[in-house]
C-alpha positions in Angstrom: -148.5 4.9 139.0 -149.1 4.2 135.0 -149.0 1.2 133.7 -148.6 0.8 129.9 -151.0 -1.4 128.1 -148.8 -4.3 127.6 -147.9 -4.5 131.6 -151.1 -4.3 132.3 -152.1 -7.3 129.8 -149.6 -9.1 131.5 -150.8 -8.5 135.1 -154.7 -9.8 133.5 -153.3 -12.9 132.2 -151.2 -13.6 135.3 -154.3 -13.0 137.6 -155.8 -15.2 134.9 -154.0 -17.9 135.2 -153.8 -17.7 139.2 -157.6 -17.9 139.0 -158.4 -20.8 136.6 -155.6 -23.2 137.9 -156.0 -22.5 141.9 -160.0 -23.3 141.0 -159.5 -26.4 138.8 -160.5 -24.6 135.7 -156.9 -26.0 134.3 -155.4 -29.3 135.5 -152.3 -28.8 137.1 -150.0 -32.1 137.4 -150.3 -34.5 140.5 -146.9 -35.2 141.3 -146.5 -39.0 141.8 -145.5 -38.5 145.6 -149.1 -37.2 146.9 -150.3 -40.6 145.5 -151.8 -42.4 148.7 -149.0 -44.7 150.3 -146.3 -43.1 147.6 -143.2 -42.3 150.3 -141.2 -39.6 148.9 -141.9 -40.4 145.1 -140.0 -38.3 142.8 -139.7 -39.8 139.0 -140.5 -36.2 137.0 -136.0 -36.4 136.7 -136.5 -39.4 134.5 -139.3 -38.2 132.2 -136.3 -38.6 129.3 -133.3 -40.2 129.8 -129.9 -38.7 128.3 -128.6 -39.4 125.0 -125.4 -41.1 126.8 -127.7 -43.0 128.4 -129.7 -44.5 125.7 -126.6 -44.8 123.8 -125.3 -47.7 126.2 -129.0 -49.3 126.6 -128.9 -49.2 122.8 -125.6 -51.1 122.2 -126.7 -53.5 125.1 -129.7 -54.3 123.2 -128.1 -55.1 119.8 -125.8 -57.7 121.5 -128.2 -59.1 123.8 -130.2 -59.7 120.1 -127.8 -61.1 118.6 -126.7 -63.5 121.1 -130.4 -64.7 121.0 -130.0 -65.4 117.2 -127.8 -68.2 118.1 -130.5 -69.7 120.3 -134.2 -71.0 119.0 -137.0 -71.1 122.1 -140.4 -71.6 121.9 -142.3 -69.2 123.7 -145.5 -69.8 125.1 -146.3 -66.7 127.2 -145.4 -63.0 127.2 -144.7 -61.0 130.1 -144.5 -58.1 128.4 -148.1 -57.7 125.6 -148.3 -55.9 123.1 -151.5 -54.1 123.2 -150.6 -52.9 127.5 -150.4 -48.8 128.1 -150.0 -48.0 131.3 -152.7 -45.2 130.4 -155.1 -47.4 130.8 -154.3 -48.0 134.3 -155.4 -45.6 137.2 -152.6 -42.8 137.9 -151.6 -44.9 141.2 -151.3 -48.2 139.3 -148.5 -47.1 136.8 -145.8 -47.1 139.1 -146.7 -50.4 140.7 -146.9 -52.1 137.1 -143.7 -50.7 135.9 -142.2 -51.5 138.9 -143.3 -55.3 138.4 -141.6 -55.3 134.8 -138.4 -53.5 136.1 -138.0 -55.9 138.9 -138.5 -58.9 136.0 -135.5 -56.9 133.5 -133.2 -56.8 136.8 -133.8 -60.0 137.7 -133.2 -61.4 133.6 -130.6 -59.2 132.9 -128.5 -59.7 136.0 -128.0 -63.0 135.4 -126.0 -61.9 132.4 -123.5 -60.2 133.9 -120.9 -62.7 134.4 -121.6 -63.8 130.4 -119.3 -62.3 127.5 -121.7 -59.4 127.5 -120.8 -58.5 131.5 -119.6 -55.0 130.6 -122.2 -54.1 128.1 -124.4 -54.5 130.7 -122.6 -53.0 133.2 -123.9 -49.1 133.0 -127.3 -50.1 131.6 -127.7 -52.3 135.0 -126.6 -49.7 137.2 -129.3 -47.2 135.8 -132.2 -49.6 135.8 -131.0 -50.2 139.5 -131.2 -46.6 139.9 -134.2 -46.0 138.0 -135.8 -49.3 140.2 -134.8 -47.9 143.7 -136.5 -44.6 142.8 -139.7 -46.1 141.5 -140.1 -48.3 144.6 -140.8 -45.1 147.1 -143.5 -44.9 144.2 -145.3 -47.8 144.9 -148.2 -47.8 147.8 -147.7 -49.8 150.6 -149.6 -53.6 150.2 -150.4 -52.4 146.4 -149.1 -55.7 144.8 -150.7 -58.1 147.5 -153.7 -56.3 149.3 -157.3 -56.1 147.8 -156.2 -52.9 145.8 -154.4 -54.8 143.0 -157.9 -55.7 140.6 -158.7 -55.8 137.3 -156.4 -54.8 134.7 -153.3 -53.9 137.4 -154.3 -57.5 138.5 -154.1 -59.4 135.1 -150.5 -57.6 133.8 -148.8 -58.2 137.5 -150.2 -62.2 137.2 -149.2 -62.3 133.6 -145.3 -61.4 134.8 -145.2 -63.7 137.9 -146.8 -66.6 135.9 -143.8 -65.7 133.0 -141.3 -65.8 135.6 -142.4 -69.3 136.9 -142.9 -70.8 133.8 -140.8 -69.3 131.0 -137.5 -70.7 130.1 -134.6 -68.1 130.8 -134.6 -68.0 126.7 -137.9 -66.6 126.4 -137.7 -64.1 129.3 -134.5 -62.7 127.8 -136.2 -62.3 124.5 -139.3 -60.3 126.1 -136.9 -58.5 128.3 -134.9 -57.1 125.1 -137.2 -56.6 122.8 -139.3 -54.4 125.0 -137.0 -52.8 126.6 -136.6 -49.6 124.8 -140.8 -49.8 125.5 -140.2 -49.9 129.3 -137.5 -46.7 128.8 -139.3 -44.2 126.4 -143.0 -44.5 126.6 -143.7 -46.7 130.2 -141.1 -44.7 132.2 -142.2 -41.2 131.0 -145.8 -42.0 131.4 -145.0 -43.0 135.2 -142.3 -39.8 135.4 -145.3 -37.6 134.1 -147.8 -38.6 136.5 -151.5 -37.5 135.3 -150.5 -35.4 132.3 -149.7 -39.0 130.7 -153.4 -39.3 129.5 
């Protein structure tokens, strides 16, 4: 049997290919449910969310910002830092910090829902439900309470719970909005994209 030059090229890279990822010459993707303690993790369907999607998480956020223009608070913590990245954390801790700052939103957010903006939050809600349950199979068992919560995992799951004790309902709102887009786009797709977020 002849093989033209082209096929041929083909079969080589193939072979290639087989040969440099199966040996760990290329790094191939560790999907988020072989993470020890992960029960049946699959986040790679929210690595972007749809344009409907963002559309309604959009106008939810311009009138959750301008109801808090008709309120002043004075802040003295933030749940949310600037300078976090959940790339700094290890692959494991990603999903158990974003979890921490989806289960704060919820929490914020659903106490809206019987205020004037009820059904502006209405579809946002019922994806970051969603989005929430899904992340939780993500989440090793113990990871929040048991020894393996240290350092920097440590600090930004403290930094939340102290927020939540001590923050008016003012302030939390205000973190919660203004970083939410943050929490959709970059922390989400980092946590959907396992160890390729680097």
């Amino acid at each position: 049997m002849k093989l033209d030059m082209a096929t041929g090229c083909r079969l080589v890279l193939l072979l290639l290919t087989s040969v440099l990822t199966s040996t760990g010459a290329v790094p191939v993707p560790t999907p988020l449910k072989t993470l020890p303690g992960a029960r049946g993790c699959h986040m790679s369907q929210f690595q972007s969310l749809s344009p409907q999607e963002l559309k309604a998480f959009k106008r939810a956020k311009d009138a959750l910002e301008e109801s808090l223009l008709l309120k002043s608070c004075s802040c003295s913590s933030h749940p949310f830092p600037k300078a976090r990245d959940l790339r700094r954390l290890q692959v494991w801790e990603r999903p158990v910090a974003l979890e921490a700052e989806l289960a704060l939103m919820l929490k914020v957010l659903g106490t809206m829902v019987n205020s004037t903006l009820g059904d502006t939050l209405d579809q946002p809600l019922h994806t970051l439900h969603h989005i929430h349950s899904k992340l939780q199979a993500c989440v090793p068992a113990q990871a929040t309470t048991g020894p393996r919560a240290q350092g920097l995992l440590r600090k930004w799951l403290h930094r939340i719970h102290k927020a939540e004790k001590t923050e008016s309902h003012d302030c939390l709102l205000a973190s919660v909005t203004f970083n939410l887009f943050r929490l959709l786009t970059l922390d989400l797709k980092c946590v959907a994209s396992g160890d390729l977020c680097v």
